[in-house]
C-alpha positions as CSV (number, residue, x, y, z in Angstrom):
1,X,-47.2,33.5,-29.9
2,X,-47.3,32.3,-33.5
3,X,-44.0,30.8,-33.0
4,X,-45.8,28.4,-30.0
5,X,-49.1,27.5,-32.7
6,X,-46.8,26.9,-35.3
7,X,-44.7,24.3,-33.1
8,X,-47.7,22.8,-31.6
9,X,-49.4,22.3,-34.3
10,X,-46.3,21.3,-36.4
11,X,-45.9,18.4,-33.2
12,X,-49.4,17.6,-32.5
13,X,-49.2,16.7,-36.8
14,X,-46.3,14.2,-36.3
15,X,-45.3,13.8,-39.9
16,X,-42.8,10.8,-40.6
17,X,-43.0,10.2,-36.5
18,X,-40.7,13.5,-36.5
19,X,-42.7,15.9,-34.9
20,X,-40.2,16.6,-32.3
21,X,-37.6,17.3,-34.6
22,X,-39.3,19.3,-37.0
23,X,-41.3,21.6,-34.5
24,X,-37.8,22.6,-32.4
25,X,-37.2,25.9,-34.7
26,X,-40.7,27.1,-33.8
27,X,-40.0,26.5,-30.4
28,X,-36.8,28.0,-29.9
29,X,-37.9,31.3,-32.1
30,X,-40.8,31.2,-29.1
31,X,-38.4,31.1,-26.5
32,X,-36.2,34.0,-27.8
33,X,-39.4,36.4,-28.6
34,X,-40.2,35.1,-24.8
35,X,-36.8,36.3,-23.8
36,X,-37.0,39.7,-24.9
37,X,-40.9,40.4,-23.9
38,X,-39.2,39.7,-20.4
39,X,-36.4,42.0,-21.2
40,X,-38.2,44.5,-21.8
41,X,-40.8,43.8,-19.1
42,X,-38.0,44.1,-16.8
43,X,-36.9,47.6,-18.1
44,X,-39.9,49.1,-18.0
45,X,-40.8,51.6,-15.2
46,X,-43.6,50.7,-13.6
């Protein structure tokens, strides 16, 4: 989750018009941690 606030915020700030640009690492650290939370999700027993 901080992944996702860090991105946001870092694109909501737009620094040099490059908000875009410098807020994709935060994003795609989000997606990964989002990808195992599922993974494991998936390989619980319920």
């Amino acid at each position: 989750m901080n992944s996702t606030e860090k991105g946001f915020l870092t694109f909501m700030r737009n620094e040099l018009n490059m908000g875009q640009i410098f807020s994709e690492s935060y994003f795609e650290n989000a997606s990964k941690s989002m990808e195992k939370f599922k993974e494991g999700q998936a390989s619980c027993p319920a």
